[in-house]
NUKE-763200 format. One line per field, with one value per residue (C-alpha): residue number from 1; residue in one letter; x, y, z. Coordinates in steps of 0.5 Angstrom, whole numbers, always signed. Layout:
<rs>
tordo (NUM, ...);
rolo (A, ...);
u (X, ...);
v (Y, ...);
w (Z, ...);
</rs>
This chain:
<rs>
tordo (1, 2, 3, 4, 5, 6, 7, 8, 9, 10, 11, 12, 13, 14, 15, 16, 17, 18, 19, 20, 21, 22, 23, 24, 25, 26, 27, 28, 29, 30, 31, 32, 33, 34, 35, 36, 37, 38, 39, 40, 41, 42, 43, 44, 45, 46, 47, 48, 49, 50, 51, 52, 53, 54, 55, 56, 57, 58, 59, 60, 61, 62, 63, 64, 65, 66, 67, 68, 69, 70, 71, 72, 73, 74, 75, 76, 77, 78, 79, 80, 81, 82, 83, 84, 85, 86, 87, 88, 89, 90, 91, 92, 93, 94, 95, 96, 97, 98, 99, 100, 101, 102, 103, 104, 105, 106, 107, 108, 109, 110, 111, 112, 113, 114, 115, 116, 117);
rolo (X, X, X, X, X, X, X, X, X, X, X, X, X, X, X, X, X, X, X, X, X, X, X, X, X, X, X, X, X, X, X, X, X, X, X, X, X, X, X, X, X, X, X, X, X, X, X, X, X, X, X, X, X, X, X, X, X, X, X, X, X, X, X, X, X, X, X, X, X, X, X, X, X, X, X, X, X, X, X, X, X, X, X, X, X, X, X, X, X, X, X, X, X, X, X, X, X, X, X, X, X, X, X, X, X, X, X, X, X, X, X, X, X, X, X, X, X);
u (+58, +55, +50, +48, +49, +48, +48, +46, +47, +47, +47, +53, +48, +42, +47, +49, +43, +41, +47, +45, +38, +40, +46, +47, +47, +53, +55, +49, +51, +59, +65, +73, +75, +69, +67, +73, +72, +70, +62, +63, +67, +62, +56, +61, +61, +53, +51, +56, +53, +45, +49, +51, +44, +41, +46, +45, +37, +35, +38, +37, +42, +47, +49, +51, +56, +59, +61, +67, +69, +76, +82, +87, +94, +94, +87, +82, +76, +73, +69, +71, +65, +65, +60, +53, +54, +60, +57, +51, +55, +58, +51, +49, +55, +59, +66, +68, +65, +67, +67, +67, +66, +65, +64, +64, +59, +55, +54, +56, +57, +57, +57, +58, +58, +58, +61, +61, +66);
v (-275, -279, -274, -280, -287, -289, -295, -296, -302, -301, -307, -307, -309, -305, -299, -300, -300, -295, -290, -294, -292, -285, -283, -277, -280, -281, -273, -271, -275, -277, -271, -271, -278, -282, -281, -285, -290, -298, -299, -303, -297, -292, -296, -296, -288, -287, -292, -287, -281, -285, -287, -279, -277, -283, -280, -273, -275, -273, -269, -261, -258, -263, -262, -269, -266, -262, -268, -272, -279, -280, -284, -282, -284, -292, -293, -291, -287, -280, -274, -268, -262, -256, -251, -251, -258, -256, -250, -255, -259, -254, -252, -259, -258, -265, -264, -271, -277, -283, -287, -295, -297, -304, -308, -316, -321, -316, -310, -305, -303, -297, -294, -286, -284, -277, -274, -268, -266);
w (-157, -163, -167, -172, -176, -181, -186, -194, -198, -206, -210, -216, -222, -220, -219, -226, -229, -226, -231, -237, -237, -234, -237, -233, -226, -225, -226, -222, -216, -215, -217, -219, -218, -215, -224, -226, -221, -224, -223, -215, -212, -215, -212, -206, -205, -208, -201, -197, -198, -197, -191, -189, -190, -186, -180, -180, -180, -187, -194, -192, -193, -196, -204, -208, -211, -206, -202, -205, -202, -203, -201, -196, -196, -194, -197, -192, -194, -192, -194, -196, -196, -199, -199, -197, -195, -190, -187, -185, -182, -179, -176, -174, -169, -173, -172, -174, -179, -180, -186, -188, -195, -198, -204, -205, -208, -212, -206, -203, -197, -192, -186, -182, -177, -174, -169, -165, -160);
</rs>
C-alpha cells in the first residue's frame, strides 16, 4: 500500500548561492559522502529529502542529518535512516521507499514514495 509521494525540485544556481551565503548548510543538511558530491548532485539529494518529507505529510520526526541518500551497487539511488528518523518511519508503518533522482539543464529532480506492506 502507498503511504505517500512525493516530488521537489532544486534548481543548481539557486542551491549554490544558497552554500555561498551560508557557508554551513551543507553540513547541517547532507551527511558522509552526499558532502563530497559536485554542486548538481548535492542539490539532487537536498530535493530528495523535500520530496520524503512531502511524502511522509510533513517534517515531524525526521532529522536532516539522520537520512543519507547513497548509491548502490549499479548506481541506483536509495535512503539509509538512522536514528529518530528511522524509528518514525518505522511508526509510520513505512517499510518500503523508493527513490528516483535527476539533475540535467541546471535542475534537480526527485521523486519518493513510500510504501507499507
Amino acid at each position: 500500500m502507498i503511504i505517500g509521494v512525493g516530488v521537489d525540485l532544486c534548481q543548481v544556481s539557486r542551491w549554490e548561492e544558497a552554500l555561498r551565503r551560508r557557508p554551513g548548510l551543507a553540513g547541517r543538511v547532507l551527511v558522509g559522502s552526499e558532502l563530497d558530491l559536485p554542486p548538481a548532485s548535492q542539490a539532487a539529494r537536498f530535493a530528495a529529502k523535500e520530496a520524503l518529507v512531502k511524502a511522509l505529510g510533513g517534517p515531524d520526526g525526521l532529522r536532516w542529518r539522520e537520512v543519507e541518500v547513497i548509491g548502490e551497487a549499479g548506481g541506483a539511488p536509495r535512503f539509509r535512516f538512522r536514528g529518530v528518523s528511522a524509528q518514525t518511519l518505522d511508526d509510520r508503518g513505512v517499510d518500503r521507499v523508493h527513490l528516483s533522482l535527476s539533475h540535467d539543464a541546471g535542475v534537480a529532480i526527485a521523486v519518493v514514495i513510500c510504501e507499507a506492506t
